[in-house]
C-alpha positions, -999 to 999 in steps of 0.1 A, spaced: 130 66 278 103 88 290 113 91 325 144 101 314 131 127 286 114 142 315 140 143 338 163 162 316 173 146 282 180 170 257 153 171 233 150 190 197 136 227 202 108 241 186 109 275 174 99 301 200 70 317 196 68 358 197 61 363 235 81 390 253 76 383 283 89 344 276 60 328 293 65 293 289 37 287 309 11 302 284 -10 286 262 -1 300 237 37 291 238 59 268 220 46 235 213 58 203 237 87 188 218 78 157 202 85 125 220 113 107 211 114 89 178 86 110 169 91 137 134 98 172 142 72 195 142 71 212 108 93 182 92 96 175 53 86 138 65 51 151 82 25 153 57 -6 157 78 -43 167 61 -41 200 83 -49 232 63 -25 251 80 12 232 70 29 202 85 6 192 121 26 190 157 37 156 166 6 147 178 -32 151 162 -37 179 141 -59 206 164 -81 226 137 -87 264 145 -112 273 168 -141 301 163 -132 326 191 -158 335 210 -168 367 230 -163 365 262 -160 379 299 -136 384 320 -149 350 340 -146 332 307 -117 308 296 -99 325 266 -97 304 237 -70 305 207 -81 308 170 -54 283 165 -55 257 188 -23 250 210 -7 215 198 -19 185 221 6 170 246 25 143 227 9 113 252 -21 115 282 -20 92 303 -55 81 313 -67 88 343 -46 111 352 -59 147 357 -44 171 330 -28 201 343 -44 236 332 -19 259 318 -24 297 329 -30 322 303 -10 354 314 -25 381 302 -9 417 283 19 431 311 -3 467 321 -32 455 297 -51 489 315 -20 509 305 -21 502 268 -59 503 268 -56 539 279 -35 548 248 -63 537 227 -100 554 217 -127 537 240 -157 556 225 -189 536 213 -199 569 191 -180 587 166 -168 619 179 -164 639 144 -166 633 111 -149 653 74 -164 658 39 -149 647 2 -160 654 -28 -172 618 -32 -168 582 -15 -134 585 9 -116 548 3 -88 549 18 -71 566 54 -36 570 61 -14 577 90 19 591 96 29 586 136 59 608 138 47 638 119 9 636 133 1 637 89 -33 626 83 -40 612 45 -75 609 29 -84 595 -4 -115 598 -22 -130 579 -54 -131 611 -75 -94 614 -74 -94 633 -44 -60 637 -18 -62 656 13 -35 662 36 -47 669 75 -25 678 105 -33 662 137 -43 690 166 -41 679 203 -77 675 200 -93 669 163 -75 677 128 -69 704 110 -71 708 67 -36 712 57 -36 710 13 -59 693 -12 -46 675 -44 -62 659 -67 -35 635 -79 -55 613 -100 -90 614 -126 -100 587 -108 -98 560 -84 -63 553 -67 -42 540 -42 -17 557 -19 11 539 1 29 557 36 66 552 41 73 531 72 89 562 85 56 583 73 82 607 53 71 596 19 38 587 -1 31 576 -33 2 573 -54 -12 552 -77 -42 550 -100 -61 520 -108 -68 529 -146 -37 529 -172 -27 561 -171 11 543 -159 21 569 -136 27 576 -105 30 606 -79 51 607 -50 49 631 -24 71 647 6 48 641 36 67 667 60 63 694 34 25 684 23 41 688 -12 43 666 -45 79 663 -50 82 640 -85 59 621 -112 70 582 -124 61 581 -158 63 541 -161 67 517 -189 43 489 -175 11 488 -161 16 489 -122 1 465 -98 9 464 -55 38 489 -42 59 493 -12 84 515 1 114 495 4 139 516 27 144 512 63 157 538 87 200 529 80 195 530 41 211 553 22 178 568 7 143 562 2 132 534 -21 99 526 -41 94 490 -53 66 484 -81 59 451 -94 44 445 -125 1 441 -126 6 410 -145 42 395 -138 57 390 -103 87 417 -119 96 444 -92 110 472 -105 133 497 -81 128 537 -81 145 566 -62 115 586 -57 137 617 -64 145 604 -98 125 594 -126 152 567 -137 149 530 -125 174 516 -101 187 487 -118 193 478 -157 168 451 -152 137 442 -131 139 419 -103 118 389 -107 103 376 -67 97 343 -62 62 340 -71 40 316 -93 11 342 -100 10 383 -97 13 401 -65 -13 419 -49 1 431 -15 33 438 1 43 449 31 78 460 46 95 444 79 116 474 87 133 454 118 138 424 97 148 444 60 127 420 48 92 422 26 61 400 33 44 395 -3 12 376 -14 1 365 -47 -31 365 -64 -32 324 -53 -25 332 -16 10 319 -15 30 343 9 72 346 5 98 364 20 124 387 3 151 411 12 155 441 3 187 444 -8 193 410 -23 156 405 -33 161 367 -21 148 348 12 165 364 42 196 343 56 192 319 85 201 350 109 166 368 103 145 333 96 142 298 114 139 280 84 153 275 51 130 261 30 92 274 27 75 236 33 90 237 69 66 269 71 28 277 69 31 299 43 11 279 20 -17 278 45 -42 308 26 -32 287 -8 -45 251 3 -73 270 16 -80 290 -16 -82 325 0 -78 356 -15 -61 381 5 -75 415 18 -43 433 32 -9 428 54 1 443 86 33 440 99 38 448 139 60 470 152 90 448 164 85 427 131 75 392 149 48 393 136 22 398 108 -14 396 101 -34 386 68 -69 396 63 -84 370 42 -113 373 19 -129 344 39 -136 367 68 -106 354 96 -74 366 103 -46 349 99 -18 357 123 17 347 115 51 344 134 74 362 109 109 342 117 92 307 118 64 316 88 42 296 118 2 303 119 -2 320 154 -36 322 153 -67 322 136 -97 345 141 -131 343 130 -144 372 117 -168 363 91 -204 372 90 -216 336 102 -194 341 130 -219 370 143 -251 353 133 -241 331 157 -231 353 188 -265 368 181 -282 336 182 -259 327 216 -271 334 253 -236 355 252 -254 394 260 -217 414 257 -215 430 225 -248 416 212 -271 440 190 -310 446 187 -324 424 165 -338 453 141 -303 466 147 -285 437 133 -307 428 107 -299 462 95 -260 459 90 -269 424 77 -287 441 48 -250 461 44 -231 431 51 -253 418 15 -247 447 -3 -209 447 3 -203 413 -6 -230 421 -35 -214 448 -50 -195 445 -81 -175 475 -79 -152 489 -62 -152 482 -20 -128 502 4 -100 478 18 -108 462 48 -74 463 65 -67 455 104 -34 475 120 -17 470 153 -16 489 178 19 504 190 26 478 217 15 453 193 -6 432 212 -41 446 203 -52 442 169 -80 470 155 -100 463 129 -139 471 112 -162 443 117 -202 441 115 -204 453 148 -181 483 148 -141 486 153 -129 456 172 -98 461 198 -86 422 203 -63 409 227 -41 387 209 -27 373 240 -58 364 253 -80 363 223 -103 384 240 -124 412 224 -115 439 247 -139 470 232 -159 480 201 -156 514 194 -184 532 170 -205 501 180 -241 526 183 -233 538 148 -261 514 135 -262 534 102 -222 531 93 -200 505 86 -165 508 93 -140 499 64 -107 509 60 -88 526 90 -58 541 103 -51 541 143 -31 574 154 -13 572 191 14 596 190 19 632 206 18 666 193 47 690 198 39 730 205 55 748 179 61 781 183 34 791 155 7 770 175 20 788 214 17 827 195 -19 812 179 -34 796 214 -13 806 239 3 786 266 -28 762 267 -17 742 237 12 730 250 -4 717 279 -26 700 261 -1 686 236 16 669 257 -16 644 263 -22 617 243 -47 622 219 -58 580 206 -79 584 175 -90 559 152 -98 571 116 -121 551 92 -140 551 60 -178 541 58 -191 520 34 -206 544 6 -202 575 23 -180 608 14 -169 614 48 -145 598 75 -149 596 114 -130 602 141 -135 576 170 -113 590 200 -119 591 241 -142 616 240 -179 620 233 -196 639 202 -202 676 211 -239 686 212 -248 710 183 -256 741 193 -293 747 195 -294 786 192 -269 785 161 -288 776 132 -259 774 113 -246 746 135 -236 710 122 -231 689 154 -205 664 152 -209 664 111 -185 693 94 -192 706 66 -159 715 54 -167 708 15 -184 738 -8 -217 720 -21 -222 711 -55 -246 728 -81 -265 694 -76 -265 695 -39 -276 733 -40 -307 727 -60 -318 693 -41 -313 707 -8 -338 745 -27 -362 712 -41 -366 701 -3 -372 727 13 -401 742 -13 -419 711 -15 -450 706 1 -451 694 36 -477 691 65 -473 694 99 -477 671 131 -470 677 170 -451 647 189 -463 652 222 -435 636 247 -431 638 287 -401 664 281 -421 684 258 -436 687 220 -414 680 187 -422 695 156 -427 678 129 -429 686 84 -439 655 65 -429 654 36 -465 634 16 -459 641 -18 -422 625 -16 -427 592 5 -465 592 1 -471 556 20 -443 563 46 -466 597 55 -499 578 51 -488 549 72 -474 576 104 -504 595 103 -530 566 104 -510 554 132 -511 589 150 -546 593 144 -557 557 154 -539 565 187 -512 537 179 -484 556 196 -502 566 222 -485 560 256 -450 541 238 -421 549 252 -387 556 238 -373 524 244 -344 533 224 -322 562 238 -283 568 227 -270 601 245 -261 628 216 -269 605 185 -306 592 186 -341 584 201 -364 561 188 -399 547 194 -434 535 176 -428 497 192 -463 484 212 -440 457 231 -413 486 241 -387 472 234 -378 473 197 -391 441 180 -424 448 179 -450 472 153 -465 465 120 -479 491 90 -514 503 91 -524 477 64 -505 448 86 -476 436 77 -448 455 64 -441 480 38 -415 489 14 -384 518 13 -393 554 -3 -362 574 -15 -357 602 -33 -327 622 -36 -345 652 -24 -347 641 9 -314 625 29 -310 614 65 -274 631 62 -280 659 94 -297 659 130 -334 665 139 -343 642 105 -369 618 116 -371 583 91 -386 552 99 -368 523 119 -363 487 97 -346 454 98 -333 459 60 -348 467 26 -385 465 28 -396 457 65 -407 494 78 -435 489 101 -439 512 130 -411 519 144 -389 554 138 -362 571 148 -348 610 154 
């Protein structure tokens, strides 16, 4: 019977996994069809331990912890390819070749490759949340405080377009598919929500509702009659249906989705006219739009949600993050609450992989003999301290969302180390962008990679120039930082250096916001208190420096017993990064070295009259809260 199964018998088919280039040869591909007599992959009868849903015929394989890895290295799946269904001992095992992204260099160039942020805007308070419109080049930003702002995107950088200020508070905001439409919503109970014609950088209506809201999603796809917002209920899976050009509900009645507990995301298919929803338990489902039910048989390989894996974040007890759906709809990725990313095949509701992107996933490439894309010891003991705080904090924390990119093979998201590009074909990590900015911590982004047309208003402003340069691509990540009121721009080009003879100059940092009362009198409080001086003396000549005693008293103390001791006598700069920072005060010269003039360590002084929130600001150099020594940084 074997010989015969492998000579040609017919033999049940597995559902094809999402490859476009229908490699059957990759790893990654469908699984071997079982051997005969065995159950069907993904049958009601197989009821295997796995966390993931029904195992292949043979063993379960358990997802593996990707690792980083050069180009000499194997790639390795998150989920683990099913096992042949029989080995025959020995015989050798033949190596399947992993084929990697069809013009991988190609699509790379379409994407930001910088390891520094190139620019970065002001809100009035923390931004949480960035969002992108591709066709109209409509940059959104939301801030804590209640704060909207619409930005246009320029052939190089952004431009302020309108602010709003939508909201009293905090609030969430949700893009059309087609990035013609936003809507916003607040997380207190004021019930209502704004919508807003994205083109026109106008609010266009106010839903006045009779509920307290919970997730959203525009519903519509590009053949619809009209746009559609769904709302489901905070505390009941109950969706209700609005034109966002009326204030009047669709239908008589809301819809109720097929869901145990209430929803927290949703996210449309637009190919598939289909939504992905999660509840608050993890279970994910499948509905239409139209008919609110599980798509027919012509959109899904299945019929019944047990021959799926969409259990998978429930039997693991994961909370979910966000949803992404990419671009031709075969797939979509979870973020979990666990740290990994779950990546699933939409028609077959199959895991496709699973990546490991918790914390204890880079503790251990730092403790690894792996040297690509491993920090400084100081330097990751900082963003550990971060890392703490986030998972600490009891308020509210950006969303940590991952997107695709528009080929939908590279998946970007904000990790300890930076912004991660990963392969998915190859499960490699391909670049970090931002990864120097020690002192941020990359949250929620938005990935722009479309192109700017010249309108006539631009060619009479800048002259034939603009179009030239419009018609380049312009890749630019945008991202929110972890407690700060700005967002950055990572792109393909480096940070501009500020202009020495301006004093009036910000670098890379704009100050585009009026400062507060507060901030005025702070910034006057600084700048009269008492400082002394000291001279750096260097091999490219003498820095200037005010110390500030009366505000960080042991800080000053411990520097100047060092200087006059002749402690940093003869150190070198052993840490240089071009345009951003230099940093010194280590004996062994190379950054893990240095203790406080009493021995030891010492702790943090803040004060709110003095911030590390401009360049030329000298502060000491620490592994977390607590552990300043010797070591600073410009």
């Amino acid at each position: 019977l074997q010989f015969l199964y492998l000579i040609g018998v017919p033999a049940p088919l597995s559902p094809p996994m999402p490859n476009d280039d229908d490699d059957s040869s990759s790893d990654f591909g469908p699984a071997p069809a079982p051997a005969p007599g065995a159950a069907a992959p993904g049958g009601d009868a197989d009821d295997s331990s796995s966390d993931f849903g029904p195992a292949p015929a043979a063993a379960p394989a358990a997802p593996v912890k990707r690792k980083e890895m050069d180009e000499t290295d194997e790639p390795q799946a998150g989920a683990a390819p099913a096992a042949p269904a029989e080995e025959q001992p020995g015989k050798p095992v033949k190596k399947r070749k992993v084929t990697d992204v069809p013009h991988k260099q190609l699509l790379l160039d379409e994407l930001p490759d910088q390891e520094l942020y190139e620019r970065s805007f002001m809100h009035r308070d923390v931004v949480s949340q960035v969002l992108v419109a591709q066709a109209s080049g409509f940059i959104v930003t939301c801030s804590v405080e209640g704060g909207l702002k619409f930005w246009k995107k320029a052939p190089k950088g952004i431009i302020h377009v309108k602010t709003y200020r939508p909201h009293m508070g905090l609030f969430s905001a949700v893009l059309s598919s087609d990035g013609a439409w936003l809507a916003t919503m607040a997380y207190s109970a004021d019930r209502v929500v704004k919508v807003f014609d994205v083109a026109n950088f106008d609010m266009i209506n106010m839903l006045s509702l009779k509920f307290a809201p919970g997730a959203m999603e525009w519903l519509h796809t590009r053949d619809s009659a009209g746009p559609r917002l769904g709302i489901v209920e905070a505390t009941e899976p109950k969706l209700h249906v609005f034109d966002p050009q009326d204030v009047d509900e669709l239908f008589d009645a809301p819809k109720r989705l097929n869901h145990a507990g209430r929803v927290v995301a949703m996210k449309l298919n637009p190919v598939a006219r289909a939504v992905v929803s999660v509840d608050a338990n993890g279970v994910i489902d499948y509905w239409d739009t139209t008919t609110f039910e599980l798509p027919d048989s012509a959109v899904l390989g299945f019929t019944r949600k047990l021959q799926t894996d969409l259990f998978a974040l429930a039997k693991k007890k994961v909370k979910v993050r966000s949803l992404a759906v990419r671009g031709d709809g075969k797939l979509f990725v979870v973020s979990g609450a666990d740290g990994h990313l779950y990546l699933f095949t939409f028609a077959t509701g199959k895991l496709y992989r699973v990546y490991n992107e918790s914390l204890g996933h880079y503790v251990d490439l730092q403790k690894s003999d792996s040297t690509k894309f491993k920090l400084e010891a100081i330097d990751f003991g900082k963003r550990m301290a971060t890392e703490n705080d986030i998972s600490g904090c009891d308020g509210f924390v950006p969303t940590q969302n991952v997107v695709f990119d528009e080929s939908g093979w590279f998946l970007v998201f904000g990790t300890v180390l930076g912004v991660n590009v990963l392969n998915i074909k190859t499960n490699v990590l391909e670049r970090v962008l931002g990864r120097f900015e020690s002192t941020e911590r990359f949250l929620n982004i938005a990935l722009y990679q479309g192109k700017q047309a010249a309108t006539q208003q631009l060619q009479q402003q800048l002259g034939q120039k603009i179009i030239e340069d419009a018609k380049k691509p312009d890749p630019t990540v945008f991202a929110t930082s972890w407690r700060r009121g700005r967002f950055y721009m990572l792109t393909r080009r480096e940070p501009e250096d500020a202009d020495a003879a301006d004093p009036n100059a910000t670098g890379r940092d704009v100050f585009n916001e009026k400062p507060s009362s507060e901030d005025v009198a702070l910034l006057t409080s600084a700048k009269t208190s008492s400082a002394a001086t000291a001279i750096m003396r260097t091999t490219l000549g003498d820095i200037h420096l005010h110390l500030y005693g009366e505000d960080t008293p042991k800080t000053v103390e411990n520097f100047t017993g060092h200087a006059r001791a002749g402690y940093y006598n003869g150190l070198t700069f052993h840490r240089v990064i071009k345009g951003f920072m230099v940093q010194t005060g280590c004996p062994e010269g190379d950054g893990t070295g240095g203790e406080s003039i009493w021995g030891g360590q010492f702790e943090d002084e803040f004060t709110p009259k003095l911030r590390h929130d401009r360049p030329f600001t000298l502060s000491m150099a620490n592994a977390g809260p607590g552990t300043n020594g010797s070591q600073f940084f410009i």
